[in-house]
VMD Tcl script that draws the C-alpha trace (Angstrom):
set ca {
  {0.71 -22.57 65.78}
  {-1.99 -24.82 65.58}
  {-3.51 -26.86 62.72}
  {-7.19 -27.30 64.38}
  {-8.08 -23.89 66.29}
  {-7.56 -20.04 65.17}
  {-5.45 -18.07 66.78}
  {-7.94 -16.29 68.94}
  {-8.71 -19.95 70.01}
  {-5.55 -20.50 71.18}
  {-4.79 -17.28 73.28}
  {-8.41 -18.17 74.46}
  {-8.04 -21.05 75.95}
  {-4.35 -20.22 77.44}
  {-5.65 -16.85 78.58}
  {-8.61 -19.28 80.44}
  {-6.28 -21.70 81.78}
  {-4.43 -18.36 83.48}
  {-7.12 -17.16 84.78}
  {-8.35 -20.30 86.11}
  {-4.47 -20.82 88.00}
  {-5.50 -17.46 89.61}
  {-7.95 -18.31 91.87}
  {-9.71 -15.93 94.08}
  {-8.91 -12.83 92.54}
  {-9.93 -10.91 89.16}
  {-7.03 -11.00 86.68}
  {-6.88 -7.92 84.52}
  {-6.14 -7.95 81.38}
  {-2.74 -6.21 80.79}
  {-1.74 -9.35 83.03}
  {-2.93 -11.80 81.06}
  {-1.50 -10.17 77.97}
  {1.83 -9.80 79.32}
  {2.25 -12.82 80.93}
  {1.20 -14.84 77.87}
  {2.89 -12.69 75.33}
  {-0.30 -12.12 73.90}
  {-1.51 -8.98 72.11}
  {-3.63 -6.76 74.47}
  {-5.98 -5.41 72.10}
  {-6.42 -9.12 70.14}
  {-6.92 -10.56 73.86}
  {-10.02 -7.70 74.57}
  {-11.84 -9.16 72.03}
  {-11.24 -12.70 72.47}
  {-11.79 -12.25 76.63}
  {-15.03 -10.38 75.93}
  {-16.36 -13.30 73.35}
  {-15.72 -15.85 76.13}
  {-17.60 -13.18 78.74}
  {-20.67 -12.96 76.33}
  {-20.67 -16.89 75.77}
  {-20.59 -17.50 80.00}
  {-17.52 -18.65 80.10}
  {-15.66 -15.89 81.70}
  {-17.04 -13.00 83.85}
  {-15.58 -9.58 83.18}
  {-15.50 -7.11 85.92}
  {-15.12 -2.94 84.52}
  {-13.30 -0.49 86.74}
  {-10.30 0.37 88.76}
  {-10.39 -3.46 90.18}
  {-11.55 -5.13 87.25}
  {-10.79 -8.12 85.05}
  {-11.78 -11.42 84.54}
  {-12.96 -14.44 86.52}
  {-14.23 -18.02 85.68}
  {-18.02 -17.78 85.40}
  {-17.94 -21.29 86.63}
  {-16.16 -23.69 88.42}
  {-13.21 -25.25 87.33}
  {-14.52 -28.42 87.60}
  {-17.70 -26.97 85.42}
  {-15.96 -25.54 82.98}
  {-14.19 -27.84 79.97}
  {-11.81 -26.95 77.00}
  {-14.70 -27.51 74.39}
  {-16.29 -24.64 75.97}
  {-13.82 -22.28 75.25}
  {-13.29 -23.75 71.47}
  {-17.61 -23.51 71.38}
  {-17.54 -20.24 72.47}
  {-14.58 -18.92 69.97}
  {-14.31 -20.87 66.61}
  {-17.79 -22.82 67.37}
  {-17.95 -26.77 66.57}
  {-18.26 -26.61 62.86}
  {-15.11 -28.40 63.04}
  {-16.27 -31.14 64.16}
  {-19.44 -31.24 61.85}
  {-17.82 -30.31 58.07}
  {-16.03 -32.25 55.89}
  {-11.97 -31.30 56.49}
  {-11.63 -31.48 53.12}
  {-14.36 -29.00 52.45}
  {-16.39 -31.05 50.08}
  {-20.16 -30.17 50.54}
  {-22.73 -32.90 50.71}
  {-19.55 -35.13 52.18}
  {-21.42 -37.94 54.74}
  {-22.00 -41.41 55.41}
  {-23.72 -42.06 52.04}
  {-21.39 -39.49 49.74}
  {-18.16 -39.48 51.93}
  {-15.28 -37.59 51.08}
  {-11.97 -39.91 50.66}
  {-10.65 -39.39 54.02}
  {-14.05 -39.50 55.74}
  {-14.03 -42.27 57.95}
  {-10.53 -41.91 58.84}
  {-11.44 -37.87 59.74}
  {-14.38 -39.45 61.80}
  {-12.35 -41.77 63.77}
  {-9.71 -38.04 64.24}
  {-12.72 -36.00 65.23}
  {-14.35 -37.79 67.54}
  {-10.61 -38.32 69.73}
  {-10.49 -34.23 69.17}
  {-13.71 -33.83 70.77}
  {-13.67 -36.84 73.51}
  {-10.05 -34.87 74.46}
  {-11.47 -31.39 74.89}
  {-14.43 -32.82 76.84}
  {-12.96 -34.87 78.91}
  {-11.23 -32.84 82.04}
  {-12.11 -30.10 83.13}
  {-9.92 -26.91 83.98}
  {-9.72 -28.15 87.32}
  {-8.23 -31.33 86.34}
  {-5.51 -29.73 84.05}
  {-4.68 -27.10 86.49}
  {-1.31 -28.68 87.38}
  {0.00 -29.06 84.41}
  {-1.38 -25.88 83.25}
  {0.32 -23.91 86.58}
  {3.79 -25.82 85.05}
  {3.53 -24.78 81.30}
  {2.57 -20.84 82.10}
  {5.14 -21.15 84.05}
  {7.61 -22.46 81.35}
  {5.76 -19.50 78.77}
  {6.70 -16.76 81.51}
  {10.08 -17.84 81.70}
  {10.68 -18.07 78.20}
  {8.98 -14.45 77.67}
  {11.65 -13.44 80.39}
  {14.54 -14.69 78.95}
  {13.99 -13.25 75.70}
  {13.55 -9.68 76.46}
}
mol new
graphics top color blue
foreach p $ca { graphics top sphere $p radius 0.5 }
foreach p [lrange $ca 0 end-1] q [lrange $ca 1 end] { graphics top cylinder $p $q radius 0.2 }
display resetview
């Protein structure tokens, strides 16, 4: 579980890191969920969010599913994290406080600064098509695991 995105976030961007280690083919969504472990009807809505926000393309019918709408190399983690929980994150006070800023800052401000700004430079940084090795290794390791347990 994460400590920074929702859940849909999370299945988001490892249902977009799937589909972007299937290249050249539309991955349905059944797939995605079952590979992933991730509930179908949960994954519908978060696939279709990252459709409507250009992200993904979804394809309807008997050879449907999803593609990139981009190219790997176009397309970068913040997008998906945009495009799902937004980038309030990176704009609010993590301690909530209203008004909290340079001139009124919360007590953790700066430090939460310095925090953010790695969070973002991180999910800006490479695109898919630079993480798609170790992505290809890790859903890998996820199907496996899945495997062995049932």
């Amino acid at each position: 579980m994460s400590i920074i995105f929702s859940k849909a976030c999370e299945y988001g961007i490892q249902a977009t890191l799937y589909i972007a280690t299937q290249p050249d083919r539309r991955v349905g969504i059944k797939e995605i969920a079952s590979e992933l472990s991730i509930p179908v009807h949960f994954l519908a809505k978060i696939l279709q969010s990252l459709s409507e926000k250009g992200v993904l393309t979804s394809y309807k019918g008997v050879h449907g599913g999803f593609t990139l709408q981009r190219a790997p190399e176009k397309i970068h983690l913040i997008d998906v994290v945009e495009a799902i929980d937004g980038l309030d994150f990176f704009e609010n006070c993590v301690l909530g406080f209203p008004g909290c800023g340079t001139g009124k800052p919360c007590p953790v401000h700066d430090r939460w600064g310095e925090v953010r700004d790695t969070i973002r430079e991180m999910l800006s940084a490479d695109s898919l098509a630079d993480l798609l090795p170790i992505s290809r290794e890790k859903i890998a390791d996820v199907i496996n695991e899945y495997t062995k347990e049932t």
